[in-house]
C-alpha positions in Angstrom: 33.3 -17.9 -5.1 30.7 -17.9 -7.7 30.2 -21.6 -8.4 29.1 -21.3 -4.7 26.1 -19.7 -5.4 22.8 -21.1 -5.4 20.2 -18.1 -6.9 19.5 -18.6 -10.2 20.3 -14.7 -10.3 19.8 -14.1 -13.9 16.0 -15.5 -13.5 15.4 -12.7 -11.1 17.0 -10.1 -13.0 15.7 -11.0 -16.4 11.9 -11.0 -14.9 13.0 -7.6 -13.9 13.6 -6.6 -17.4 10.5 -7.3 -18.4 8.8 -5.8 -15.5 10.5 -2.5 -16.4 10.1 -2.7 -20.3 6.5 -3.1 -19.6 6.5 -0.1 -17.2 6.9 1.9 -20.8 2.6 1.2 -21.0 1.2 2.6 -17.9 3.9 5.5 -18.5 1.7 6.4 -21.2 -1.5 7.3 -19.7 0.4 10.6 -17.9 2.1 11.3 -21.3 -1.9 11.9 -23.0 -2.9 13.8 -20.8 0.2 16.2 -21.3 -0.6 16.1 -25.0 -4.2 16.7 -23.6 -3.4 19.7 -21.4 -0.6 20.8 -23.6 2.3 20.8 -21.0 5.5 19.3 -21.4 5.8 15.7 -22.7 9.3 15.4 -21.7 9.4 13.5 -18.4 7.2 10.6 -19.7 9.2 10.1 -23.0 12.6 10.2 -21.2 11.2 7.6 -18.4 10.0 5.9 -21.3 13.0 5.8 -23.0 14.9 4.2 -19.8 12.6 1.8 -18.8 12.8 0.1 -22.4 16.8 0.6 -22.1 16.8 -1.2 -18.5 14.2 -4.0 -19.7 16.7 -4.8 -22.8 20.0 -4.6 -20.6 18.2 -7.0 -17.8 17.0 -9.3 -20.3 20.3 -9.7 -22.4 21.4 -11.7 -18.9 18.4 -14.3 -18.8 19.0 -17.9 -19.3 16.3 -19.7 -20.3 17.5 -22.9 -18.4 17.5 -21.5 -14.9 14.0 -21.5 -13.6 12.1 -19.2 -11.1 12.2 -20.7 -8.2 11.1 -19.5 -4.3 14.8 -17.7 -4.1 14.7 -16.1 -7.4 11.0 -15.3 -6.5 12.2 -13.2 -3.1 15.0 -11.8 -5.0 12.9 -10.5 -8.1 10.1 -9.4 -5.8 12.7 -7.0 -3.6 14.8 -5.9 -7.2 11.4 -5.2 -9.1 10.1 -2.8 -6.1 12.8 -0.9 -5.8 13.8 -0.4 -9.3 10.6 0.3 -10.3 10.1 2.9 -7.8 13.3 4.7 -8.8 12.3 4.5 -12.9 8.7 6.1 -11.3 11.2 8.7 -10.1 12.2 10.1 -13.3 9.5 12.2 -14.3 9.7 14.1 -11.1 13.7 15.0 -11.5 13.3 15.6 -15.1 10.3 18.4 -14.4 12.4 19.9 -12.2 9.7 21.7 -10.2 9.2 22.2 -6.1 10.3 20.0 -3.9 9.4 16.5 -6.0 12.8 18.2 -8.2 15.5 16.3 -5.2 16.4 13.1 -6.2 15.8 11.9 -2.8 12.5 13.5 -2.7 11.6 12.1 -6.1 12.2 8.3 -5.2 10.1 9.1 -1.6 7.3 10.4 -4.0 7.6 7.4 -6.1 8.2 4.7 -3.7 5.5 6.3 -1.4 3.2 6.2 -4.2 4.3 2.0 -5.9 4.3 1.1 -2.1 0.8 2.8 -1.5 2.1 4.7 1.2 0.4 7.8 0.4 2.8 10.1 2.3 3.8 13.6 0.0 7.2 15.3 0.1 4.9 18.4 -1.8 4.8 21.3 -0.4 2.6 22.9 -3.0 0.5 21.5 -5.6 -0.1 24.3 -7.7 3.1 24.0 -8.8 2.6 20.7 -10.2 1.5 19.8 -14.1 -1.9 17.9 -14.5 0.2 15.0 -16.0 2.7 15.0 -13.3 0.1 14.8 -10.7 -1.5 12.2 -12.5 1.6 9.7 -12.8 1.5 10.1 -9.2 -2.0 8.5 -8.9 -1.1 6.2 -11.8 2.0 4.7 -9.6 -0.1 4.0 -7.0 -2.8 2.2 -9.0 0.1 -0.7 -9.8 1.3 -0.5 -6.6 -2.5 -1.2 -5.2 -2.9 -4.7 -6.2 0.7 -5.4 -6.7 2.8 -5.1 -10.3 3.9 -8.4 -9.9 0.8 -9.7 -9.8 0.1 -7.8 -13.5 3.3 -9.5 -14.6 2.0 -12.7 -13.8 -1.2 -11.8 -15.8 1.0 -10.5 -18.5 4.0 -13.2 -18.8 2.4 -16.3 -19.4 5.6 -17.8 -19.6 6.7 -17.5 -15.8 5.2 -20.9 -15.1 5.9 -22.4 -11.9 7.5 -18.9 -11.2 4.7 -17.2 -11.5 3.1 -18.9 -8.2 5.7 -18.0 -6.3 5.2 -14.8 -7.0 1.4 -14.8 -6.6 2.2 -16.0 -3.2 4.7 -13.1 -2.1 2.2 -10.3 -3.7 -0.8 -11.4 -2.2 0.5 -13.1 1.2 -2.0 -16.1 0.6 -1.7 -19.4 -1.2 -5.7 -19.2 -1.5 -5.3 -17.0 -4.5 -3.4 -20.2 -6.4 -6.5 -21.9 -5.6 -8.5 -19.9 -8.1 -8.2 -22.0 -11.5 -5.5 -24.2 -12.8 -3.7 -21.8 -14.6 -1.4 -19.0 -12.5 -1.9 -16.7 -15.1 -5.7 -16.8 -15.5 -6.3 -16.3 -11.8 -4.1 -13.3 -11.7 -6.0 -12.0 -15.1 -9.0 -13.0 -13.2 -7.7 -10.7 -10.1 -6.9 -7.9 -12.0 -9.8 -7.8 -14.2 -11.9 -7.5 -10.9 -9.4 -4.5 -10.0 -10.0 -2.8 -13.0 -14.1 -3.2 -12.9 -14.1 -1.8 -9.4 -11.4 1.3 -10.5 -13.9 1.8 -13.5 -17.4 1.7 -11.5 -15.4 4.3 -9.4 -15.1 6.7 -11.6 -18.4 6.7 -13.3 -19.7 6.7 -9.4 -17.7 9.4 -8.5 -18.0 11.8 -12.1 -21.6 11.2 -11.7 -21.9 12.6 -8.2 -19.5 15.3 -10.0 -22.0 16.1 -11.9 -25.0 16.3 -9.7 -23.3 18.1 -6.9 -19.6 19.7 -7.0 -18.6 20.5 -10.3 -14.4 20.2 -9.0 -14.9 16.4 -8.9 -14.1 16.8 -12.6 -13.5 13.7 -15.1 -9.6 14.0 -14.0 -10.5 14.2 -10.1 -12.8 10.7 -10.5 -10.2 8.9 -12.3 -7.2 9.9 -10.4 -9.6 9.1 -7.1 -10.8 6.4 -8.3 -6.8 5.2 -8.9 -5.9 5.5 -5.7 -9.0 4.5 -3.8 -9.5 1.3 -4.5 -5.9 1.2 -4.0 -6.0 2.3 -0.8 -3.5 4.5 -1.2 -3.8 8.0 -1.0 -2.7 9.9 -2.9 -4.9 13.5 -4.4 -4.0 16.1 -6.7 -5.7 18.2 -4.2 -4.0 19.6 -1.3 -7.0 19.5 0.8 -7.6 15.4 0.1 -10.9 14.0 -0.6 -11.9 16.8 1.8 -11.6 18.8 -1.0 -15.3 17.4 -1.8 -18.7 17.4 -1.4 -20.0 15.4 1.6 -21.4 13.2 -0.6 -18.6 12.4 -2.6 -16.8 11.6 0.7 -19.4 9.1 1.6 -19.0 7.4 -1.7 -15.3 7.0 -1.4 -15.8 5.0 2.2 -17.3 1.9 0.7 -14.2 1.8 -1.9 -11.6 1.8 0.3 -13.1 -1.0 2.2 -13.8 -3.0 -0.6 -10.4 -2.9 -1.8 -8.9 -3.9 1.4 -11.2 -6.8 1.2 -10.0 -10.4 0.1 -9.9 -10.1 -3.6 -10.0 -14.1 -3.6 -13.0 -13.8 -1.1 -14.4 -10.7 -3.7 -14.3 -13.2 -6.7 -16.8 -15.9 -5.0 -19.1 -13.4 -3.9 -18.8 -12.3 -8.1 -19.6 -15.7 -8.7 -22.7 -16.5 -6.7 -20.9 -17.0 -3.1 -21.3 -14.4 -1.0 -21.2 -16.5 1.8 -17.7 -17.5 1.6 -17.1 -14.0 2.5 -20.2 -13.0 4.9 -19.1 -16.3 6.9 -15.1 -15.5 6.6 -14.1 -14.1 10.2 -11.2 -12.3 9.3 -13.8 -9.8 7.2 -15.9 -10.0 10.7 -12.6 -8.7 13.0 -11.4 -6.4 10.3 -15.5 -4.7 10.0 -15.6 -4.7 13.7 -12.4 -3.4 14.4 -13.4 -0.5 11.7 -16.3 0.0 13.2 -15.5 0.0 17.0 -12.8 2.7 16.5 -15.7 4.6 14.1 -17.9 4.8 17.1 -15.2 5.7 19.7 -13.8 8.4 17.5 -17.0 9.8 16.8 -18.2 9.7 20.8 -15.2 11.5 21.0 -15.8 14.5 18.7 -19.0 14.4 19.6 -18.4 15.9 23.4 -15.4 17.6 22.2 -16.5 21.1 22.3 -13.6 22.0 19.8 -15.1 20.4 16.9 -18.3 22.0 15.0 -19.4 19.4 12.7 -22.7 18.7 13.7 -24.3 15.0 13.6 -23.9 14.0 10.2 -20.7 15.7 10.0 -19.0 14.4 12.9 -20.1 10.6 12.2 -18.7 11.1 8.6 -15.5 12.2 9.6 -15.3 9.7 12.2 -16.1 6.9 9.5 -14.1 8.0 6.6 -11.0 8.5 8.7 -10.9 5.9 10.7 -11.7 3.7 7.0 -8.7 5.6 5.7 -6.9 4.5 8.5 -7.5 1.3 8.8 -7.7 0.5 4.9 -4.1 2.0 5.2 -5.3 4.0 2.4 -4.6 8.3 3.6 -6.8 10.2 2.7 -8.3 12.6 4.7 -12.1 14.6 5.4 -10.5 16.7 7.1 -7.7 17.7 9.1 -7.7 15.4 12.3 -4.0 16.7 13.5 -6.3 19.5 15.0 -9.0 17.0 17.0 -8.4 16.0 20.5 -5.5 13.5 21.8 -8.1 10.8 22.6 -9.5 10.7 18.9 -5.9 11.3 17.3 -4.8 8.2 19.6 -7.7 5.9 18.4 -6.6 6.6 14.8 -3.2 6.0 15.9 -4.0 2.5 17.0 -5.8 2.2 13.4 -2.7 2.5 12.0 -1.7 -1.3 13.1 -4.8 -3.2 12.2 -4.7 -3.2 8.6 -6.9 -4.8 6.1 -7.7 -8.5 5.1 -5.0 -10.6 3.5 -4.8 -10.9 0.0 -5.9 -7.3 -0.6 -4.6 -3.9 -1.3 -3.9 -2.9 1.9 -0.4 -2.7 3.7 -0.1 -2.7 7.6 0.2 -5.9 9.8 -3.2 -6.8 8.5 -6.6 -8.2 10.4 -5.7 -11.5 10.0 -2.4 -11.7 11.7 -4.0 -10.0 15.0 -7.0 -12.5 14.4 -4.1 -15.8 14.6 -2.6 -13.8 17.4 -6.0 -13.5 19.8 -6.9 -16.8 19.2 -3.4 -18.1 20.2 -3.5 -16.0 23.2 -6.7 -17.7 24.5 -5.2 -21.2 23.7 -2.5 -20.4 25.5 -4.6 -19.0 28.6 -6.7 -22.4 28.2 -4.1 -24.6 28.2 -2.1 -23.3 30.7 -5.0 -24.2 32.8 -5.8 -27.5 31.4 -2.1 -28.5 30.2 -3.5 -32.1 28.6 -5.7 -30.8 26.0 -5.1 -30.4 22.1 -7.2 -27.4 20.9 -5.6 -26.0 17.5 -6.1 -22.5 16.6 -8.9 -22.2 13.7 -9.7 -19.3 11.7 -13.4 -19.8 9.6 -13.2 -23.4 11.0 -9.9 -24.1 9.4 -6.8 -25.1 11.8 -3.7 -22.7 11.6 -0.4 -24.8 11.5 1.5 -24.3 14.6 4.5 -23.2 12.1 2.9 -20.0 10.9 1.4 -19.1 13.9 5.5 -18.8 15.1 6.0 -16.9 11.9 3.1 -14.4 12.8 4.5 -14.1 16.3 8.0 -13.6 14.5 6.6 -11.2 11.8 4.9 -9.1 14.9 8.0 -8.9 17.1 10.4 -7.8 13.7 7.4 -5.2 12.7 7.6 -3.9 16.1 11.4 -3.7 15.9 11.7 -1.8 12.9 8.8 0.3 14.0 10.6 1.8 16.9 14.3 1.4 16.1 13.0 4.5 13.1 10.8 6.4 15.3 14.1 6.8 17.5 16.2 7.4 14.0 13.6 10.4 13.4 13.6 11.9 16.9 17.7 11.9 16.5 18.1 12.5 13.4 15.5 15.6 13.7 17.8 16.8 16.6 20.9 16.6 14.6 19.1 19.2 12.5 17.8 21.0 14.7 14.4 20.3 14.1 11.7 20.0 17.0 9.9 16.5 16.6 8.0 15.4 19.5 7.7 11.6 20.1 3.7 11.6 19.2 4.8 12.9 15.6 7.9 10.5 15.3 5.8 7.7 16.7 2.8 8.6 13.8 5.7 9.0 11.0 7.5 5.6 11.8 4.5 3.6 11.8 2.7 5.8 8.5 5.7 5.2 6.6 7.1 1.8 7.7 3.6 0.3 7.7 2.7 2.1 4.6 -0.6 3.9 5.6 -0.1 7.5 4.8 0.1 10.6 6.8 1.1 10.9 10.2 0.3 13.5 12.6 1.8 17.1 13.8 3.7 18.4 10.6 3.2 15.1 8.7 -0.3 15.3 9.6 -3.1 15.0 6.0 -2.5 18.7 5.4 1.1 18.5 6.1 4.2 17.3 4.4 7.0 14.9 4.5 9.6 17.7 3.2 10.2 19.2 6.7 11.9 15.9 8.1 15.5 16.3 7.5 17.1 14.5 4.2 18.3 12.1 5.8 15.7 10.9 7.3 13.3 10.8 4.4 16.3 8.6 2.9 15.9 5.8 5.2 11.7 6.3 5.1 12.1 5.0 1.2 13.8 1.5 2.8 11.4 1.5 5.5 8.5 1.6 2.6 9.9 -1.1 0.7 10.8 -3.5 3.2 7.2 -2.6 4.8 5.8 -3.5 1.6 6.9 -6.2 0.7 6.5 -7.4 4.2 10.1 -7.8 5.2 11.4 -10.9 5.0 11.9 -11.3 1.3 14.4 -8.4 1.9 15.8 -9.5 5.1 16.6 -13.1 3.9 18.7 -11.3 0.5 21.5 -10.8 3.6 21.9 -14.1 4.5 24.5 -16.4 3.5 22.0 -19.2 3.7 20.1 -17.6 1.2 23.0 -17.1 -1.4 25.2 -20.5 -1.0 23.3 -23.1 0.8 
């Protein structure tokens, strides 16, 4: 049975070994500030101590001679999320404090967090350690621009490999296009990453300083983490709306930024900022943000409910609607309490997403952009069945190929969407919980989609933890199938894949 198969298996896994030996360093930064706050270093030397036992066992498999090829690419991509996630579980269990303490609550944390989700199974904060907190942030942060992408800027010796995972992390063979050498582009990628996580925090201390004292040196870099992320994730229970106005106006221009092309982000670096000003995915994905802006806003505006006052009311509308969008979570405020026409505009957010190549999640601009423009081909042509008009995006032509893989991607997305929002609804009745569809609806496509919180009890302010078990069981394989867009998953239970 074995001589059938045609992965080279121990490729995947022994990437994985390094992948989690490595893990070992950013598992540091948590473990300082525990020594910094004095609380208990435990959780971070024990997930140390397995992550370095894993990378060992996983690498004692790895033959040199099989070579990383587009299946062992999909199969390391789907083993590294996961097992990652469940390592970035470990500190959780081993604290042993609220509701993070479940094993099952621990990996949603933690795959919420690598996936850049941004939903919370916490129910309160305070019970939390700084450093514990913190590794929550710091999981996000890899998860932002993708780890695989730091393995490739880390193992120089993935090779040919090491495009094919640049390809699956970033969903674009632009970023290959960078320089000649895999593994100086993705340096090249991350070293932007890190420039724009640093100039947040000294952006967002320094407004600290000058005008609310709780945006601390620990709040700007754990923001800053999981900002340019887009991700979502705050030590404080009230969000970024926690915050001085101001400081919520500074966070806006990071989230877009880093659901922005970071391929497109390196020209405009480098003395081309019209590749990106001319690139008309970055025109839908701006427009789409701001059309929804200025219909949410209308509509607290002449909602009689809502008390913000001008400035107020345009800065909620903009920073949720970019947290939306960005699929990063955070929240101003708490918009579960604003009227159903503004909670159903942020809804539709939800499905845009950000540019490809980013660190957003969702279906992303692009995809809808392909879509539109097929459409209206297809609405020409029907008309006038003998012309040839391809479908171009920034004057390039789409291959008729992918544009039947978008159209597949959209129909599997919309699938899985509501095949779990049905899962929720019965599984909340089997537990006699009361989920209406609106909140089962805003939980399947927060989690699956990997945006955030939802709406009703999953709301910004809300929590996760009042779904039953179960179901926050199968939201952890909705996030990392979501994440790692679905088909390198999907494909792991085909026959095809393994013996042909």
């Amino acid at each position: 049975m074995n001589a059938k198969i045609r992965v080279g298996w121990q490729a995947s896994v022994g990437l994985t070994g390094d992948v989690l030996a490595a893990l070992s360093v950013p598992l540091a930064f948590p473990l300082l500030v525990a020594f910094y706050y004095g609380e208990s270093p435990i959780p971070f030397l024990a997930a140390i101590a397995v992550t370095l036992a894993l990378g060992a066992a996983f690498r004692t498999v790895q033959d040199p001679s099989v070579d990383l090829g587009p299946r062992e690419a999909f199969l390391a991509v789907a083993l590294i999320w996961f097992l990652v996630a469940a390592v970035g579980a470990i500190p959780f269990v081993i604290a042993g404090v609220g509701t993070i303490a479940h094993p099952v609550n621990a990996m949603f944390e933690s795959m919420s967090g690598l996936t850049t989700t941004g939903a919370t199974v916490l129910r309160d904060f305070s019970l939390h350690s700084r450093s514990v907190l913190m590794w929550r942030q710091v999981i996000q942060w890899l998860g932002g621009l993708g780890i695989l992408i730091l393995a490739t800027a880390v193992l120089s010796e993935l090779g040919v490999g090491g495009a094919q995972l640049m390809e699956s992390e970033s969903q674009t063979q632009d970023v290959n296009k960078l320089t000649p050498k895999i593994s100086r582009t993705a340096q090249l990628i991350w070293g932007i990453y890190v420039g724009l996580t640093a100039l947040a925090v000294v952006v967002y201390f320094g407004l600290g300083l000058a005008v609310d004292p709780q945006m601390d040196l620990y709040n700007a870099v754990a923001h800053a983490f999981t900002s340019v992320a887009t991700a979502g994730f705050s030590p404080e229970p009230l969000s970024v709306g926690a915050f001085h106005p101001l400081i919520q106006w500074a966070v806006v221009p990071f989230m877009v930024i880093g659901s922005t092309s970071f391929v497109l982000i390196y020209f405009a670096i480098n003395g081309e900022p019209m590749r990106l000003l001319r690139n008309e995915e970055f025109h839908f994905y701006l427009g789409a943000m701001g059309t929804l802006s200025s219909v949410v806003a209308l509509g607290l505006f002449f909602d009689p409910a809502t008390t913000f006052g001008v400035e107020g009311t345009i800065r909620h509308a903009v920073f949720n609607v970019a947290s939306i969008v960005t699929t990063t979570g955070y929240a101003s405020t708490d918009y579960v309490l604003w009227a159903p026409a503004a909670k159903h505009m942020l809804f539709m957010g939800m499905f845009i997403g950000g540019m490809v190549g980013s660190t957003t999640c969702s279906i992303k601009s692009l995809r809808w952009l392909v879509a539109l423009k097929s459409f209206k081909r297809n609405l020409y042509t029907a008309i006038h069945p003998e012309s040839v008009r391809p479908v171009r995006i920034s004057g390039k032509s789409i291959d008729e190929g992918a544009i039947r893989d978008i159209y597949a991607y959209l129909l599997l997305s919309i699938v899985i969407f509501f095949l779990l929002a049905v899962v929720i609804v019965v599984d909340a009745e089997r537990a006699d919980l009361r989920v209406d569809e609106f909140e089962a609806l805003g939980a399947a496509a927060t989690t699956f989609l990997n945006i955030g919180p939802g709406f009703g009890d999953a709301g910004p302010y809300g929590t996760f933890a009042t779904f039953p078990l179960s179901t926050r069981a199968v939201m952890v394989v909705l996030m990392w199938i979501g994440r790692i867009e679905i088909i390198p998953v999907l494909v792991l239970f085909t026959k095809a894949f393994w013996t042909s």
